[in-house]
BAFIVO-901756 format. One record per residue: residue in three letters; residue number from 1; x, y, z of N, C-alpha, C in turn. Coordinates in nm, 3 decimals, always signed. Layout:
node segu=ala, tilo=NUM, n_east=X, n_north=Y, n_up=Z, ca_east=X, ca_north=Y, ca_up=Z, c_east=X, c_north=Y, c_up=Z
...
***
This chain:
node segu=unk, tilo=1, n_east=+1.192, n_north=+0.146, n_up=-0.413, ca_east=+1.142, ca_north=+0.282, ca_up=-0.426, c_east=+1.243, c_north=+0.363, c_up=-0.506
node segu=unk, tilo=2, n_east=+1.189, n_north=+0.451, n_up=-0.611, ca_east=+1.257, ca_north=+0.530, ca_up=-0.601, c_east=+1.281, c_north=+0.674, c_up=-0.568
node segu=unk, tilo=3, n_east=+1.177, n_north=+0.745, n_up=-0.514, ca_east=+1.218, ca_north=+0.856, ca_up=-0.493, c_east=+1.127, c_north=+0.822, c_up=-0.320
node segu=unk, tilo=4, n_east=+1.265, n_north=+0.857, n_up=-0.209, ca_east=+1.209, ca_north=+0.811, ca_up=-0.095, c_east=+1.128, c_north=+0.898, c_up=-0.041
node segu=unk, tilo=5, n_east=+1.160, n_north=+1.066, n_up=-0.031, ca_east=+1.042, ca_north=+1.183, ca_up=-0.035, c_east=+0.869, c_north=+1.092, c_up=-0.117
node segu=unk, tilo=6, n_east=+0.859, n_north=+1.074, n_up=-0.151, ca_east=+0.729, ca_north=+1.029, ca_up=-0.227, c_east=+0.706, c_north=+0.912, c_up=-0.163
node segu=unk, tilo=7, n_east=+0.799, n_north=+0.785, n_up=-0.164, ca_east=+0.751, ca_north=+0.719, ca_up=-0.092, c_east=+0.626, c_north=+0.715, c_up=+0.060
node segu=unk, tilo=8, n_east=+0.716, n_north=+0.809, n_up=+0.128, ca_east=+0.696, ca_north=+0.828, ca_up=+0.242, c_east=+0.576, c_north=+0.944, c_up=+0.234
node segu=unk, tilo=9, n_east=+0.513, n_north=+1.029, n_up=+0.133, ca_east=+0.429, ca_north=+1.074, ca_up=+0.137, c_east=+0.317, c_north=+1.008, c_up=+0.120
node segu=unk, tilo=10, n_east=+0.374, n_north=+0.907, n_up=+0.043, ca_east=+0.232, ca_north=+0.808, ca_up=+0.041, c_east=+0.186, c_north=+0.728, c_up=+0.113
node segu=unk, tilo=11, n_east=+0.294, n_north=+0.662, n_up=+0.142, ca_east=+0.236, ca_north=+0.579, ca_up=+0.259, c_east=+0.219, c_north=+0.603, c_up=+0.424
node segu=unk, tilo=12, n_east=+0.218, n_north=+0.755, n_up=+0.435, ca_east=+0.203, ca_north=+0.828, ca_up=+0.518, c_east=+0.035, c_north=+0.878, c_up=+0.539
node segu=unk, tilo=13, n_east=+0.001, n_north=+0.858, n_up=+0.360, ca_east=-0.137, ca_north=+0.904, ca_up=+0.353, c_east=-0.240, c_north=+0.782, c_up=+0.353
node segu=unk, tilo=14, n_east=-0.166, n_north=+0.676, n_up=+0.334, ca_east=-0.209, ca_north=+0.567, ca_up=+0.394, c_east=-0.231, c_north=+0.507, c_up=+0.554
node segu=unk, tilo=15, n_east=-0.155, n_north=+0.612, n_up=+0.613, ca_east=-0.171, ca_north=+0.591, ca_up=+0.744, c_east=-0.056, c_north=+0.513, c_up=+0.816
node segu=unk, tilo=16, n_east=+0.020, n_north=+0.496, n_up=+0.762, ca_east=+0.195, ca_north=+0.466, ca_up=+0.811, c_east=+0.258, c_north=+0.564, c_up=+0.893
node segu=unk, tilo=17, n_east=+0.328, n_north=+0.504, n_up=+0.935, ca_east=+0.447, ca_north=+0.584, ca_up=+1.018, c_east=+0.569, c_north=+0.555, c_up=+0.986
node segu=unk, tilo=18, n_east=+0.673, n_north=+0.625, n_up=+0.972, ca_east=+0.793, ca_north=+0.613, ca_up=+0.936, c_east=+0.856, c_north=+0.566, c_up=+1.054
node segu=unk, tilo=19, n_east=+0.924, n_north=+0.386, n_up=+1.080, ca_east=+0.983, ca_north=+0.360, ca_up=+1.173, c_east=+1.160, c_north=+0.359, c_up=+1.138
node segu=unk, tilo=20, n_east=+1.203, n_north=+0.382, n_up=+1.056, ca_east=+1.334, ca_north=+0.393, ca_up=+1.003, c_east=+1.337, c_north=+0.438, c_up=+0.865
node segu=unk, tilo=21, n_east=+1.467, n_north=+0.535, n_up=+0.913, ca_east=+1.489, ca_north=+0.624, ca_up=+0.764, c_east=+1.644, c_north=+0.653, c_up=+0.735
node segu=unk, tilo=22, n_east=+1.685, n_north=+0.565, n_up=+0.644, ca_east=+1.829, ca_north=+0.561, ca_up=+0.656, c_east=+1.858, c_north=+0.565, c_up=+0.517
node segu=unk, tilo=23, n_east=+1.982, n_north=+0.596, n_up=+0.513, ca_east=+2.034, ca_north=+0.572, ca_up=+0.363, c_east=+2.027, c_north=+0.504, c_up=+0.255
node segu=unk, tilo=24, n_east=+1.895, n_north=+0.508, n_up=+0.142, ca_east=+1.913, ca_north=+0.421, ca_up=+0.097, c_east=+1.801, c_north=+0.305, c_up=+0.161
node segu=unk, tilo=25, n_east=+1.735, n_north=+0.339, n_up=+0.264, ca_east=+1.638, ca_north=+0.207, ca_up=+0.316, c_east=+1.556, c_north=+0.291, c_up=+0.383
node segu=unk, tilo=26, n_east=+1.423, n_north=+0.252, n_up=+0.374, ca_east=+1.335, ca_north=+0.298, ca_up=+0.446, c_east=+1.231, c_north=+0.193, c_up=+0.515
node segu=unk, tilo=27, n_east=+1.166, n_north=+0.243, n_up=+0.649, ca_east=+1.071, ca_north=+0.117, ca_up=+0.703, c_east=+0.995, c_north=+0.174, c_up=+0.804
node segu=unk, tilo=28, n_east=+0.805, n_north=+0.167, n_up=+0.732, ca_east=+0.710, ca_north=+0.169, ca_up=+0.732, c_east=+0.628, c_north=+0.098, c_up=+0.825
node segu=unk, tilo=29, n_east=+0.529, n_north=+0.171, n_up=+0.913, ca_east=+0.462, ca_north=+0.045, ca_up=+0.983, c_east=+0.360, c_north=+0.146, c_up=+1.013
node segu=unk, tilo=30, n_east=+0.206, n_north=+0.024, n_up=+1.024, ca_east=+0.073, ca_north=+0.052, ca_up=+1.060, c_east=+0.032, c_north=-0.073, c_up=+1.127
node segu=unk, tilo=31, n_east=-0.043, n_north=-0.056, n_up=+1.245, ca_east=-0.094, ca_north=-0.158, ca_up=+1.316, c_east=+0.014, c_north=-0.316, c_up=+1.338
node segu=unk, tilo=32, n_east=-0.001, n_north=-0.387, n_up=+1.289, ca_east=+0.108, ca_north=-0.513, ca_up=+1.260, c_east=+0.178, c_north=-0.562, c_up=+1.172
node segu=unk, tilo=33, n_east=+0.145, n_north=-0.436, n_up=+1.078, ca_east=+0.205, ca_north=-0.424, ca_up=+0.923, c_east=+0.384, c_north=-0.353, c_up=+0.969
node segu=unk, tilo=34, n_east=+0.443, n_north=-0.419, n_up=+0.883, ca_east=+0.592, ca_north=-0.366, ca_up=+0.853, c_east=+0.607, c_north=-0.384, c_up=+0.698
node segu=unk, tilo=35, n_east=+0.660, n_north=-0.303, n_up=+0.657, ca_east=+0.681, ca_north=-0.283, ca_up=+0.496, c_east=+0.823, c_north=-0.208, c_up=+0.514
node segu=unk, tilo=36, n_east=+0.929, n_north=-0.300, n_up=+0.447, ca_east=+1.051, ca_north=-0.196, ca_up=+0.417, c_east=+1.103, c_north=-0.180, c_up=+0.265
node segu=unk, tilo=37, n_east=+1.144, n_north=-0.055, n_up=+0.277, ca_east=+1.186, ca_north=-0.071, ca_up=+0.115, c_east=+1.326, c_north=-0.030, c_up=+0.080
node segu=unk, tilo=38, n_east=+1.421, n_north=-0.040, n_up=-0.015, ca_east=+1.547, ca_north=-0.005, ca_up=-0.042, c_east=+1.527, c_north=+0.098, c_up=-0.148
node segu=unk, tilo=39, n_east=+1.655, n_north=+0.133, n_up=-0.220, ca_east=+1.617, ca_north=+0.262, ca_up=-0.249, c_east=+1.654, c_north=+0.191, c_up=-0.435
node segu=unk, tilo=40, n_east=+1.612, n_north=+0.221, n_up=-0.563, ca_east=+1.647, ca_north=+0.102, ca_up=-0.679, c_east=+1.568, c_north=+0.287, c_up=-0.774
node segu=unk, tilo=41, n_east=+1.687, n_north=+0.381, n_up=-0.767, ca_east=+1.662, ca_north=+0.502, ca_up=-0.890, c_east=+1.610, c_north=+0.453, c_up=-0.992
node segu=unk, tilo=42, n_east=+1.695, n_north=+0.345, n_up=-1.033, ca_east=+1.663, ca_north=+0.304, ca_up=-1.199, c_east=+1.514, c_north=+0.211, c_up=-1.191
node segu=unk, tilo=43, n_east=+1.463, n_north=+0.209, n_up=-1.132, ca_east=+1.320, ca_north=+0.122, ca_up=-1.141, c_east=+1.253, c_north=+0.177, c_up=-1.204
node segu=unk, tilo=44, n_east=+1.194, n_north=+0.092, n_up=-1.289, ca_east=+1.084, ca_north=+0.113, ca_up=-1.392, c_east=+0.956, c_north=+0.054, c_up=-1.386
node segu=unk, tilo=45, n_east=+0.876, n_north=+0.169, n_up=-1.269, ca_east=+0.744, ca_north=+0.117, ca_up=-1.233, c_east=+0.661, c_north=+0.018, c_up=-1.318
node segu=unk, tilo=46, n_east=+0.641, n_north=+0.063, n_up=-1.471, ca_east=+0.593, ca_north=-0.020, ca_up=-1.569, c_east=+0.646, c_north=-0.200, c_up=-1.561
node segu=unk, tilo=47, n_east=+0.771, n_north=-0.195, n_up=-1.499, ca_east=+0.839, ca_north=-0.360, ca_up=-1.531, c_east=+0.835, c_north=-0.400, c_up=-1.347
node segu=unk, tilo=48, n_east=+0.786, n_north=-0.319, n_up=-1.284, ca_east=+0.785, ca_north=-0.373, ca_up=-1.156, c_east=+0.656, c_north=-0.487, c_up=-1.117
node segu=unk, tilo=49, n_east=+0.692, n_north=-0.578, n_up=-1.025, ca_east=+0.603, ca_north=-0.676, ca_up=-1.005, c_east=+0.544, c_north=-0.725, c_up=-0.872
node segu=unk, tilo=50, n_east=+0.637, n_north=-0.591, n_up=-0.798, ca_east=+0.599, ca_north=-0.628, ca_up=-0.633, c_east=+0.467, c_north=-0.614, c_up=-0.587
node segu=unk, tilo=51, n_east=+0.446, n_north=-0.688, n_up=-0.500, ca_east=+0.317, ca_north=-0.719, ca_up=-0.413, c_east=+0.326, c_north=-0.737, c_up=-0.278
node segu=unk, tilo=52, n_east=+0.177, n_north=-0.685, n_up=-0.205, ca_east=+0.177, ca_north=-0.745, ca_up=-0.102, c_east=+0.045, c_north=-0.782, c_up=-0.058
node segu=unk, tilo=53, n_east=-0.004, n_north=-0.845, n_up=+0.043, ca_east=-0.122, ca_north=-0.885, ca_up=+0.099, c_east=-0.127, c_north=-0.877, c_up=+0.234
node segu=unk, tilo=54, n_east=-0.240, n_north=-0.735, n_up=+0.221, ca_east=-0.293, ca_north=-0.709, ca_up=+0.414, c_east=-0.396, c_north=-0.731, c_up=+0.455
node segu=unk, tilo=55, n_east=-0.390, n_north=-0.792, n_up=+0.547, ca_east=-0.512, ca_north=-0.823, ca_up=+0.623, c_east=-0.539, c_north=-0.698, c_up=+0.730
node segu=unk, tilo=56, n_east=-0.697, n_north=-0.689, n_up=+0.706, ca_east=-0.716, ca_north=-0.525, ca_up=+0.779, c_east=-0.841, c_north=-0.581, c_up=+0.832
node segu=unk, tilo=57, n_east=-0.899, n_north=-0.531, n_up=+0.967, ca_east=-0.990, ca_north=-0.531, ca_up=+1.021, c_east=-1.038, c_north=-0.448, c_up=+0.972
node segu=unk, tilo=58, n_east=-1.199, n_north=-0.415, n_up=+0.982, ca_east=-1.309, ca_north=-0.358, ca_up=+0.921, c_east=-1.307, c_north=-0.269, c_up=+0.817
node segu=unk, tilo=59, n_east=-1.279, n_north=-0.325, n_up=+0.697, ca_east=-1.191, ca_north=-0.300, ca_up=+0.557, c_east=-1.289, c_north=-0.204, c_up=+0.477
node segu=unk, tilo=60, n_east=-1.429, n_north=-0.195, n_up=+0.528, ca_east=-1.478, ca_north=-0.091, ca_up=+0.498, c_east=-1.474, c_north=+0.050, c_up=+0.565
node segu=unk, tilo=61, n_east=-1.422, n_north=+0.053, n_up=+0.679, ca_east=-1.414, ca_north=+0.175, ca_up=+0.706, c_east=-1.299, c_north=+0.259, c_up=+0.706
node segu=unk, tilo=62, n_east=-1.147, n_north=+0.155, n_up=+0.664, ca_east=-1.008, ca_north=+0.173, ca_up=+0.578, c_east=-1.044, c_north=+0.238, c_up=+0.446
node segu=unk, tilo=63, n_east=-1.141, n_north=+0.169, n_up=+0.402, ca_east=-1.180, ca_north=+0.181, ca_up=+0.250, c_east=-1.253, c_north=+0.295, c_up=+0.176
node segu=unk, tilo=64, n_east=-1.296, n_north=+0.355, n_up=+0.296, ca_east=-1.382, ca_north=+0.481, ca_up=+0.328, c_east=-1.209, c_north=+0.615, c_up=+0.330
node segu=unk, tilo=65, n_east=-1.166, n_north=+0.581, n_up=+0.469, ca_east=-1.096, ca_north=+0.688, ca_up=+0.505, c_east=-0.979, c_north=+0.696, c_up=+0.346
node segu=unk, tilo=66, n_east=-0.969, n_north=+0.620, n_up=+0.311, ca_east=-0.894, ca_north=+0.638, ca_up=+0.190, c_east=-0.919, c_north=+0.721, c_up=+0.064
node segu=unk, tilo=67, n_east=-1.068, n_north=+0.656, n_up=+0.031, ca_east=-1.134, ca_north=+0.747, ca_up=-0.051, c_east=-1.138, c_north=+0.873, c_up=-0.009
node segu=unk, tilo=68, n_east=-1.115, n_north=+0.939, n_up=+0.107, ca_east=-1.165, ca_north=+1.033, ca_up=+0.140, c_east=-1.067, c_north=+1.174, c_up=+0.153
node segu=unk, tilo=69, n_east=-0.907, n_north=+1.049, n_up=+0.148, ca_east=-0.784, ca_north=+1.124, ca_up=+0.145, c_east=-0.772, c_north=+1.105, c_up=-0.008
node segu=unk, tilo=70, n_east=-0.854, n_north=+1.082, n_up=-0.115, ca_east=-0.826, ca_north=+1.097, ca_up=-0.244, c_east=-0.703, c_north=+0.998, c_up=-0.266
node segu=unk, tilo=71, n_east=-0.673, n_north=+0.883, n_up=-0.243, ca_east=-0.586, ca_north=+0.802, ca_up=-0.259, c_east=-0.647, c_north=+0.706, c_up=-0.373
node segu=unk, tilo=72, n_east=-0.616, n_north=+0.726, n_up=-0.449, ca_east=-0.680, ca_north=+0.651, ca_up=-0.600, c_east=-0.671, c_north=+0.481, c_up=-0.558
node segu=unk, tilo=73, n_east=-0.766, n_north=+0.441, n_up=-0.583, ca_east=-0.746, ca_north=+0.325, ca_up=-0.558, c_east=-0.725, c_north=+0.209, c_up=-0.732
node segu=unk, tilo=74, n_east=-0.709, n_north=+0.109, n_up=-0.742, ca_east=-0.634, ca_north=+0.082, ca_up=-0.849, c_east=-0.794, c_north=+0.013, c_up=-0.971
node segu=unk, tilo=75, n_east=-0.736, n_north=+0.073, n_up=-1.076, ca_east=-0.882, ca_north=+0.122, ca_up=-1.129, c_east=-0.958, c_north=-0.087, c_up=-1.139
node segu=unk, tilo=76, n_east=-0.875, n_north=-0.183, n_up=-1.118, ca_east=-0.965, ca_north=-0.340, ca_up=-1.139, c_east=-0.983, c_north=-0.365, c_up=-0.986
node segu=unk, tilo=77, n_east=-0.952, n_north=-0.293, n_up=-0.879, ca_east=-0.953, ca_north=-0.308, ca_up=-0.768, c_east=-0.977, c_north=-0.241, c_up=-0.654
node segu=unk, tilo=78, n_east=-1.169, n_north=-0.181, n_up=-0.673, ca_east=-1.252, ca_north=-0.156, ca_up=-0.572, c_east=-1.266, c_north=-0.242, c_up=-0.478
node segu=unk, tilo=79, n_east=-1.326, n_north=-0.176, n_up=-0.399, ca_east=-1.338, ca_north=-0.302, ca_up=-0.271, c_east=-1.460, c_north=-0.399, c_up=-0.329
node segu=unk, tilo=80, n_east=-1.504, n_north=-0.500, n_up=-0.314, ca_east=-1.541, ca_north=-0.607, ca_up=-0.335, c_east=-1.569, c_north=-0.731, c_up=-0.252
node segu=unk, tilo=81, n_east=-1.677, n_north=-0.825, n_up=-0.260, ca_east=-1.628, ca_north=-0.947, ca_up=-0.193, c_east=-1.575, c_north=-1.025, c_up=-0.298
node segu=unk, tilo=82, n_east=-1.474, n_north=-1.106, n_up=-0.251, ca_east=-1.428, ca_north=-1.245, ca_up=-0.379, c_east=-1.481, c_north=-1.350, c_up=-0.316
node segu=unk, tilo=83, n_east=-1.500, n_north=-1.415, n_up=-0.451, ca_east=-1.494, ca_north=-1.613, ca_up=-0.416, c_east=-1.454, c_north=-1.693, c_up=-0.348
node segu=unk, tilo=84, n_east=-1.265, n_north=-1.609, n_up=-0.276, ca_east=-1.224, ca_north=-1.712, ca_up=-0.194, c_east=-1.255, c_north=-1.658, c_up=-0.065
node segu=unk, tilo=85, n_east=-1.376, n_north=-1.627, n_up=+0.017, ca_east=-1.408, ca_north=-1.570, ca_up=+0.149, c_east=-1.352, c_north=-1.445, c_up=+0.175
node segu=unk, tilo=86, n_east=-1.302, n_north=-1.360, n_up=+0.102, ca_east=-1.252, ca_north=-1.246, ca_up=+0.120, c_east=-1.334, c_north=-1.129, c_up=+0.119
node segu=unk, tilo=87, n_east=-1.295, n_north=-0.982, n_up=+0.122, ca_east=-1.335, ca_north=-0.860, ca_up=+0.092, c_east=-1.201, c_north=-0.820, c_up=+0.074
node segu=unk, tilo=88, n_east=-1.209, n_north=-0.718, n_up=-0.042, ca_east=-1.055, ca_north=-0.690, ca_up=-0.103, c_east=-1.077, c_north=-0.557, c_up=-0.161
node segu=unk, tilo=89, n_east=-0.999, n_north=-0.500, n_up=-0.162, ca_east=-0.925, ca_north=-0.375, ca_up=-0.238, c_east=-0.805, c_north=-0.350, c_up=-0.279
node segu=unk, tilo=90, n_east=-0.784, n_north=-0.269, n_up=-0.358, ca_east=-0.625, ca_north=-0.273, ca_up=-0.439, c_east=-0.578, c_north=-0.127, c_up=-0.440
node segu=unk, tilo=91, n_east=-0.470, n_north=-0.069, n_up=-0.439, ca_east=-0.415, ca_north=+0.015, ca_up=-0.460, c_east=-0.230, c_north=-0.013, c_up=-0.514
node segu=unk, tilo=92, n_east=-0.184, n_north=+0.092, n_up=-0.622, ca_east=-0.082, ca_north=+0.112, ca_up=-0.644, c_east=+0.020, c_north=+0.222, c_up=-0.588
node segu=unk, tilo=93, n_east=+0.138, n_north=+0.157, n_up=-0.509, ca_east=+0.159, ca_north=+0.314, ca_up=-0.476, c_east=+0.301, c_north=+0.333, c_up=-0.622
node segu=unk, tilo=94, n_east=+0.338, n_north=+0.468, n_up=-0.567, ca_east=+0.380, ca_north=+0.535, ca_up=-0.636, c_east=+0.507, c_north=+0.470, c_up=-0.795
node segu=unk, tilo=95, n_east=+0.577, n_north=+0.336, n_up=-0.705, ca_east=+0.636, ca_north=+0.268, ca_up=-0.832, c_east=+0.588, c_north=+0.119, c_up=-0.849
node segu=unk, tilo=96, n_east=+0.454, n_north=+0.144, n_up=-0.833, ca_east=+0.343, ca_north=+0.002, ca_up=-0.868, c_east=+0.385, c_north=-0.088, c_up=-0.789
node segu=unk, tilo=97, n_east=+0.372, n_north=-0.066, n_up=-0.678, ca_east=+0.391, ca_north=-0.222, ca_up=-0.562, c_east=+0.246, c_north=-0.223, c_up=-0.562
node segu=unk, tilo=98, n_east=+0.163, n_north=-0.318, n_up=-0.563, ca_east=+0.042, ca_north=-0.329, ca_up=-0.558, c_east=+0.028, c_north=-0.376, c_up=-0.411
node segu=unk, tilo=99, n_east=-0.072, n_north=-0.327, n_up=-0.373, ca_east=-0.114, ca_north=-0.326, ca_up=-0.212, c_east=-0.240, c_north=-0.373, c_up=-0.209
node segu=unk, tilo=100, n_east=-0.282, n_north=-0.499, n_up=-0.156, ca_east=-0.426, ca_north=-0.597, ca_up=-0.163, c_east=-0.441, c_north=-0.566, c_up=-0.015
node segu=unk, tilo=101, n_east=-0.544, n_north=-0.505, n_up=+0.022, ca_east=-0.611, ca_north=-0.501, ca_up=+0.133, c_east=-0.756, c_north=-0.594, c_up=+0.128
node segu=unk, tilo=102, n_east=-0.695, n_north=-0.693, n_up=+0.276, ca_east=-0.836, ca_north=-0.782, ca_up=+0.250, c_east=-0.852, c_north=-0.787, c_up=+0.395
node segu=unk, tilo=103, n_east=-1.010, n_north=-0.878, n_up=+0.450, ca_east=-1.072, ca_north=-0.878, ca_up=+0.558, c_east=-1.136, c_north=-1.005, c_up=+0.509
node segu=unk, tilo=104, n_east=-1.125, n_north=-1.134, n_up=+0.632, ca_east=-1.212, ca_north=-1.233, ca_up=+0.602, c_east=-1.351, c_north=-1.236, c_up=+0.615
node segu=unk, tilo=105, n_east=-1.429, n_north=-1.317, n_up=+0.512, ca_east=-1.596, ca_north=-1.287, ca_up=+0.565, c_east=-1.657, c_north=-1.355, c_up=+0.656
***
């Protein structure tokens, strides 16, 4: 991350809770999700490559409350079913960690 104020606004509007907030490190949690992040000023969202993959129970009604907090979701990655038994959605947060929200079918 780099700016931890923003961080934490976002993934706040995602529905996180801030479980640690320390110098330089921060750590995030929703339901059985933990996400931590360090703090990297010089990151250059454009060259970043992080990812993650969540599994969410009833991913349409996540998928809903999101839209609804105006949380852009990532413009190749509406919710959807895929090929490999999934339902998926995508979002970027603020220095492009891409966030795959899926639900099995």
């Amino acid at each position: 991350m780099r700016d931890k104020a923003i961080t934490i606004g976002y993934y706040e509007k995602l529905g996180f809770n801030i479980i640690g907030n320390y110098e330089g490190y921060l750590m995030v949690t929703k339901d059985e999700i933990e996400i931590h992040f360090f703090e990297y000023k010089n990151l250059n969202p454009l060259e970043n490559y992080g990812q993650v993959y969540i599994r969410v129970e009833d991913i349409a009604k996540y998928y809903q409350i999101l839209l609804d907090s105006n949380v852009l979701i990532h413009p190749n990655g509406a919710l959807q079913q895929k090929p490999w038994g999934q339902k998926e959605f995508a979002v970027l947060d603020p220095d492009h960690n891409l966030l795959t929200f899926g639900q099995s079918l």
